[in-house]
N, C-alpha and C positions, 0 to 999 in steps of 0.2 A: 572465450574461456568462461567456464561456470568452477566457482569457489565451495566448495560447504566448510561450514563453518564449526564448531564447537556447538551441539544441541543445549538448548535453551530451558533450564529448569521450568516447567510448566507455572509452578508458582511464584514465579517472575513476573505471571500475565495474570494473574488474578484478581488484582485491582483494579487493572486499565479494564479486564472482561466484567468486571461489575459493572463502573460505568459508564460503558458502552452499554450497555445491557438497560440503563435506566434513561437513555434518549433513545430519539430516533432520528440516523442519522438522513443526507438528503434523500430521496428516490429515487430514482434513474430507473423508470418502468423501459421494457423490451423495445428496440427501432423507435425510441422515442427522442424528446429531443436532447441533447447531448449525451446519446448513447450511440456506441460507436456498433456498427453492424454486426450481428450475431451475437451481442451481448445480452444475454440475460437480466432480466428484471432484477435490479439488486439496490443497494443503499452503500454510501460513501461518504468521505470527506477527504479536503486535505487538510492538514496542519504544516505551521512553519513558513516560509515566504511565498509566494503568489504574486504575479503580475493583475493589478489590478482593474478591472473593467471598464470603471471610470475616471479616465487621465492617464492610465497607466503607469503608475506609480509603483517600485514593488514593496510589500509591508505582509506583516502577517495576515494570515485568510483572518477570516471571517468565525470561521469552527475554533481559530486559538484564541481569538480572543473571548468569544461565547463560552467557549470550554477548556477555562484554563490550567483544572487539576488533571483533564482528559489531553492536554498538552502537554503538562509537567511528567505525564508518566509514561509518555509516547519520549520525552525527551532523555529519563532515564534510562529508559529500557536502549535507545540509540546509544546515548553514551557511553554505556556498560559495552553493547554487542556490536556497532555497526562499525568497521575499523579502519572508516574514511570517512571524513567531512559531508554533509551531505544540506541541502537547503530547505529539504522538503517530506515530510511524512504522508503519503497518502493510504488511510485505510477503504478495505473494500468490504463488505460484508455479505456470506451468501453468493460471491458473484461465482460464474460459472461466464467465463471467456472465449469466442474463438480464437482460431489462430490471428496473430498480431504483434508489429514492432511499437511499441512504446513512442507515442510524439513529444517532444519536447524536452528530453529526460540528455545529460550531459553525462557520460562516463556511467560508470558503475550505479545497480544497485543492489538494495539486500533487501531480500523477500523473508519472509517468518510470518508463519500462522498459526493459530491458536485457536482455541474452543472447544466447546464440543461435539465433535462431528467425525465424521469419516466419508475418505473419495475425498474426490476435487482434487488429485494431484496435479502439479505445474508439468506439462513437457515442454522442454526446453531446447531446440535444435534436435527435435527427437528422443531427446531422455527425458527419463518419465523421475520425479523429484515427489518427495511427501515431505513437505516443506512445516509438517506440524510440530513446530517448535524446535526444528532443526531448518536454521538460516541458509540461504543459497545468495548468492552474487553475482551477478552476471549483468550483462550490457543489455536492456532491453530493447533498445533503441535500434541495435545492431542485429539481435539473435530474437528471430520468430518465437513465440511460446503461446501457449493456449491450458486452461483448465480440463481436466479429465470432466465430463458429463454425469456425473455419479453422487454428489456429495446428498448426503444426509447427515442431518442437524445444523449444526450454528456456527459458523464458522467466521473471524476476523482476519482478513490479513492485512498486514502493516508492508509497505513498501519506501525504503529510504532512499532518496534519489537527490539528484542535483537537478532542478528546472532551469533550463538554457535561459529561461528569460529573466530569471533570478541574478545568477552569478553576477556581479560585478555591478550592479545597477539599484543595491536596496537605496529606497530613500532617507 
């Protein structure tokens, strides 16, 4: 099942798109190492809980606590639009996806992008989604999707998820 959602005032995203705009987030260059096959050279993070790498702990990443107003505005903007509980915010930057089910991700999520670009639409089980500032929902995990090949300019998207290794297990 895919949800759309109520479109998202663009100036909603205007502040998190500043400070995004003034790091850089991590690199993930092409078939490199934790990039998953066919994925385009692009920049990321997550925000929100993470399973830890060392002890395996789960606690907030590493990007919320580095960047904490870039967290507060990822967490308002959920609050406001996301209209399920969710663990984890992951932004993408720039990516351009093949086809792929989402690892790790529990129930629903809610995709929204923003910036200034055009192309890169999500297809989703076959339907083709322009997710720019207008939120989608759907099961990643469950339902194949991949990026359209086309985007030009700058583009963020925010994906709200629940991580299996999160639920029930924060320290």
């Amino acid at each position: 099942m895919i949800a759309h959602l109520e479109p998202i005032n663009p100036h909603n995203f205007k502040r998190l798109y500043e400070l995004l705009n003034e790091i850089k987030l991590t690199q993930v260059h092409q078939n490199g190492s934790g990039n998953r096959h066919g994925f385009k050279a692009h920049r990321r993070a997550t925000f929100g809980l993470v399973k830890q790498r060392v002890g395996g702990l789960v606690g907030l990443s590493r990007d919320s606590i580095i960047y904490p107003e870039i967290f507060d505005e990822l967490t308002r903007i959920g609050e406001t639009h996301c209209p399920f509980p969710y663990t984890s915010i992951h932004i993408n930057h720039n990516l351009t996806c093949s086809l792929h089910k989402d690892k790790g991700n529990n129930g629903p999520s809610m995709l929204v992008s923003f910036g200034e670009y055009f192309g890169s639409n999500i297809v989703v089980a076959g339907q083709v989604f322009n997710t720019n500032c207008r939120p989608i929902i759907f099961n990643g995990a469950e339902l194949e999707h991949y990026n359209t090949d086309d985007l030009i300019g700058n583009k963020y998207s925010l994906v709200y998820y629940n991580n299996a290794q999160c639920l029930n297990k924060t320290a």
